[in-house]
C-alpha positions in Angstrom: -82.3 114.9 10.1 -83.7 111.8 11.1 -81.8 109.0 10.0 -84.6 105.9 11.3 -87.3 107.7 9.2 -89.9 104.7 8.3 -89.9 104.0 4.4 -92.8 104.8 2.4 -94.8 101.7 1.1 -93.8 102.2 -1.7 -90.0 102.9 -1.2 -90.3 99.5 1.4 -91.9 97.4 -1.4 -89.2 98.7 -3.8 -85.9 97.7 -1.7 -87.4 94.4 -0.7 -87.6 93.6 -4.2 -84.0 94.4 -5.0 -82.7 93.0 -1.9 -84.1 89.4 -2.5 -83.0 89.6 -6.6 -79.6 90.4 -5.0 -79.4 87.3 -2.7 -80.9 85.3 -5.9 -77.9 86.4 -7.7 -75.5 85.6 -4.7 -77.0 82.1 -4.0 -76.4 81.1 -7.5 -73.1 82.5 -7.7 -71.9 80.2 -5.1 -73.6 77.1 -6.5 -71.1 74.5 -8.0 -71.4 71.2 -10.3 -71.4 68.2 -8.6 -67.6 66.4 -8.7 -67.5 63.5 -10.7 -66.5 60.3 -9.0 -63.3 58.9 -10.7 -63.3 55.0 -11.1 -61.6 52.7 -8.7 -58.2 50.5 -9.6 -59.0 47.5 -11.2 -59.3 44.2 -9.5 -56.2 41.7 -11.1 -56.3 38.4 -11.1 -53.0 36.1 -10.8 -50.7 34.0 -13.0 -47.8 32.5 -11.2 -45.4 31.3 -14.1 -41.7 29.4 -13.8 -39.9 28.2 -16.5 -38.5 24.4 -16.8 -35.2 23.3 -17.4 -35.5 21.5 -20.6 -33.3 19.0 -21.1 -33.9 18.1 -17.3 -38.5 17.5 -18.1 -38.6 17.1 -21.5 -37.8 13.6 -24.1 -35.7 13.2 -26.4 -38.8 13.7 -29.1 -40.0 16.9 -27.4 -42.7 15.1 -24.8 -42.9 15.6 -21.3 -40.8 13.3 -19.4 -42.9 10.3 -17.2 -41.7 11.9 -14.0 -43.1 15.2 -15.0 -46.2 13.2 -15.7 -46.6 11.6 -12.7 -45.9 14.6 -10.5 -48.6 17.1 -11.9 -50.9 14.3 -13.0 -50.9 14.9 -16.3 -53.7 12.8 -17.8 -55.4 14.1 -21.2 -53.9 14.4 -24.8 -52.2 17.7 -25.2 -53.7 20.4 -26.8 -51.9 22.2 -29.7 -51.9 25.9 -31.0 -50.2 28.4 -33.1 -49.2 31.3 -32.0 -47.5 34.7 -33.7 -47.0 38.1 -32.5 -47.5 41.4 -34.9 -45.3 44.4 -34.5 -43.4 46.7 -36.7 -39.3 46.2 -37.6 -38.3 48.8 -35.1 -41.1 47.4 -32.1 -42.7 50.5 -32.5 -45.9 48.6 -30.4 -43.9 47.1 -27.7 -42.2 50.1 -27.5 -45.2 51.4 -25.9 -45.9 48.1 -23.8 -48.3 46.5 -26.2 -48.4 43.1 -27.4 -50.5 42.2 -30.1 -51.2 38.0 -30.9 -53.2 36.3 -33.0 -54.0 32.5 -31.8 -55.1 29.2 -32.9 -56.5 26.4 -31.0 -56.3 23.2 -32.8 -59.8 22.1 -31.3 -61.9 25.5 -31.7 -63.2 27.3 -35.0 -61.7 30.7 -34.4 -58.9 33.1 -34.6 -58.2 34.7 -31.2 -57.0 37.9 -30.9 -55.3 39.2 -27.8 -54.3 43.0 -27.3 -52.6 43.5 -24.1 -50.7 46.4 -22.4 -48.2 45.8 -20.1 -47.2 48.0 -16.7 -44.0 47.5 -14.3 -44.7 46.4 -10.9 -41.8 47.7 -8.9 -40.4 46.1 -5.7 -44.0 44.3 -5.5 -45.9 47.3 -5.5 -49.1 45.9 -7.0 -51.3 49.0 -6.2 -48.6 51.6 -7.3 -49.2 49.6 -10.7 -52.5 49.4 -10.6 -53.0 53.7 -9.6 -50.5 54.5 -12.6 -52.3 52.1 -14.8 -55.9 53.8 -13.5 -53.9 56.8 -14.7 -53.5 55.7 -18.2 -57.2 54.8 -18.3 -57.3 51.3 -17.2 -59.6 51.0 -14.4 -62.2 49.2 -13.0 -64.8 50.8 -15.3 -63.3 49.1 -18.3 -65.0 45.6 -18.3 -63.6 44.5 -22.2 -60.3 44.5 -20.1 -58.7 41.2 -17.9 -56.7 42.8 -15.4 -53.4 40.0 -14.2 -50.7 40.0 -12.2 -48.1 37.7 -14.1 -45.6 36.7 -11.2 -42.5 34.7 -12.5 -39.3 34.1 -10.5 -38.2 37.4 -9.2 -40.6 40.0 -11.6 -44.3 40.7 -11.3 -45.5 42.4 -14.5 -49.3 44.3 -14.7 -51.2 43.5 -17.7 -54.5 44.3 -19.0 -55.8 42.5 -22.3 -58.8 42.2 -24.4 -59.1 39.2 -26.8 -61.6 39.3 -29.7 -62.9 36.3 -31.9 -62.9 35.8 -35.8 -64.1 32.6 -37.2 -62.1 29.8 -38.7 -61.8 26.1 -39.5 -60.6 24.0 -36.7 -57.3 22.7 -37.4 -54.0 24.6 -37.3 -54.1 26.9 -40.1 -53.5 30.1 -39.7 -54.9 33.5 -42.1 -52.2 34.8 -44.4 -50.3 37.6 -42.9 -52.1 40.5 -44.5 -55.6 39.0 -43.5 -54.1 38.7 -40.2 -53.3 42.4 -39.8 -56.3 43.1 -42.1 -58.5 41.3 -39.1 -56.5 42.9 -36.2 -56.7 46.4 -37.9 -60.8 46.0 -37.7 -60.6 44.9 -34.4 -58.2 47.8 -32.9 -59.5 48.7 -29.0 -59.9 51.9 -28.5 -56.6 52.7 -25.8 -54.3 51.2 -28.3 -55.5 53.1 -31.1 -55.7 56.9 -29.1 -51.8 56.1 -27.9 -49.5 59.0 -28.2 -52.3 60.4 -30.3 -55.7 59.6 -31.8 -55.0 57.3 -35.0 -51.4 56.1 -33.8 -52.1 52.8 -33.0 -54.1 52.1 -35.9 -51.2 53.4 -38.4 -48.9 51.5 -36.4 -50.4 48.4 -36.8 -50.9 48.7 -40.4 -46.5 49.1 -40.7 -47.0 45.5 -38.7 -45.8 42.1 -39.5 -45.9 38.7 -38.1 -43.5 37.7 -35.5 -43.7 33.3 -35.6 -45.5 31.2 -35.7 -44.9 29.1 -33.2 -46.4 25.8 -32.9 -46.6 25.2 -28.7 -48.0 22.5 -26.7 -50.0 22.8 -23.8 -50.3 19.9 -21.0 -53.1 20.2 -18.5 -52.4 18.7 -14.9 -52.9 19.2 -10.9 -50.6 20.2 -8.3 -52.1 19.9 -5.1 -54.9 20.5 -6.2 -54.5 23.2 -8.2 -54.8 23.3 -12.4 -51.6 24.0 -13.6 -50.8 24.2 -17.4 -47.4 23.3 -18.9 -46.6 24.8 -22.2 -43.5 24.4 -24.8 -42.5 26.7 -27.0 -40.1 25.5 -29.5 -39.0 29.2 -30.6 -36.2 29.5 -33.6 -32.4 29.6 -31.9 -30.2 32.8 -32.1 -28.2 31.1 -35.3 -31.3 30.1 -37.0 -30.4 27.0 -37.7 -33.1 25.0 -35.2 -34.9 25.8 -31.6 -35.0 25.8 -28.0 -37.5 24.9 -26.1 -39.0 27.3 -23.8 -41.2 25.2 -21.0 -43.5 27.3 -18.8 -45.6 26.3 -15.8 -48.1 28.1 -14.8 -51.7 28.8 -12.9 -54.4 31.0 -12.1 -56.0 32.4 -9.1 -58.2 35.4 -8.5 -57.1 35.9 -4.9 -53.8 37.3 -4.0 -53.3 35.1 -0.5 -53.7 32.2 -2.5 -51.1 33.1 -5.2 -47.7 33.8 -2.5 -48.9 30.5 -0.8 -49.2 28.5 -3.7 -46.2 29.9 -5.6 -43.8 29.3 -2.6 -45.4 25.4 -2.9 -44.5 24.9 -6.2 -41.5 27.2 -6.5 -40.4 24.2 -3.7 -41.3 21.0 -5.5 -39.8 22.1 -8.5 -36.4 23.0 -7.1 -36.6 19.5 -4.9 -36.6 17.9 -8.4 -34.3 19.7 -9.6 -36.5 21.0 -12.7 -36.4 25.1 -11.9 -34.4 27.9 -13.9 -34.5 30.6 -11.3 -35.1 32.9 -13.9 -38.1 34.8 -15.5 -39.5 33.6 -18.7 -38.9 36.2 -21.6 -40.4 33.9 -24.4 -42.5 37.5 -26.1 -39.5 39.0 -25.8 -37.2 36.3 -27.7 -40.2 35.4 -30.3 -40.1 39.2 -31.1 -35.9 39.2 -31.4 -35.6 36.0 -33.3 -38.4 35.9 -36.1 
């Protein structure tokens, strides 16, 4: 038999035709979707923050002492706000690393409010925070978020807020508690309300009440010439009976560099005066134990 017998026409025409409709079926069997590109890690900016000794910057009527003046140039009239925090009795919310505050600016005609969620920054591992926070859906994507790295004394903390605005009167007054929540309730983000599971944080928020007020004062001055802030927080004492006064300085930068050099300056002057508490400032944290 002859094995290299020549195909008829036909026959030829036939086997072409099933041989190309096989390699059509092979082709597209090997095909794949494009991967989609996953977003970057945001891009924080920085808050260095140290806390002031009190009864060493502070008057006897709750002022800023002259010295503290005349250091940090402290020139304009203070500006004054109110401040309170919402949570549930058992801090189901910071629980999960989310603050929620509702703010009012003496000078402005609106309520602000502030949703932030809060990651560790171990051992200064900034991008170790900023993967496991990409993780958790907070990337570089998300533009309603303000990535910050808040660096105190010893602790860097990895926070990523969105603050909303309702209108208001100017003046001090703030909305009634259950307009409060009623207003923060509309206004629930999207990553607080889906966590644990979809609806949580909005059911959550709803078993909220206020944490505060808390009337602060905030000083505007230069060190070096750099804007720093100086706040007080008067915030109730652990008897109830009256309160201590939390003072906080602080200032921004978007660049990392400029935040260690800085820091280290002012972390210096202070200490030459004899104003720093080498500790971190837990001021959320007492508001939320004491009211």
């Amino acid at each position: 038999m002859n094995l290299l017998k020549p195909l008829s026409p036909r026959k030829l025409v036939k086997t072409v035709a099933v041989t190309v409709l096989g390699s059509t079926v092979l082709f597209t069997g090997w095909s794949t979707a494009p991967e989609a590109n996953a977003a970057s890690n945001a891009v924080p900016g920085y808050e260095v923050k140290f806390l002031l000794d009190s009864d060493e910057v502070l008057t006897s009527g709750g002022g800023l002492s002259t010295a503290v003046n005349q250091v940090f140039d402290i020139g304009s009239s203070p500006e004054r706000l109110m401040v309170e925090y919402f949570d549930t009795d058992a801090l189901d919310l910071n629980s999960e690393s989310w603050n929620i505050r509702l703010r009012k600016k003496e000078s402005k005609s609106d309520y602000e409010l502030t949703y932030k969620k809060r990651f560790d920054v171990q051992n200064g591992q900034i991008d170790a925070a900023l993967a496991a926070a990409n993780a958790a859906g907070f990337d570089s994507s998300d533009n309603n978020y303000k990535a910050e790295v808040d660096w105190g004394y010893g602790k860097q903390t990895l926070s990523f807020s969105v603050t909303k605005e309702k209108k208001a009167s100017k003046g001090l007054t703030l909305p009634s508690d259950i307009k409060a929540l009623e207003m923060l309730v509309d206004e629930i983000p999207g990553k607080l309300e889906k966590t644990r599971s979809k609806g949580w944080g909005k059911d959550t928020l709803e078993d909220a009440r206020a944490y505060g007020p808390v009337l602060v004062t905030k000083y505007g001055g230069d060190f070096n010439g750099v804007d720093v802030d100086i706040e007080v927080w008067p915030i109730l004492n652990a008897s109830g009976t009256g309160t201590d006064s939390v003072v906080e300085i602080s200032f921004k930068t978007d660049n990392y560099a400029d935040a260690a050099s800085q820091r280290i300056e002012l972390m210096d002057e202070l200490q030459s005066e004899g104003w720093l508490v080498p500790a971190d400032s837990l001021k959320t944290n007492l508001i939320l134990d004491r009211y």
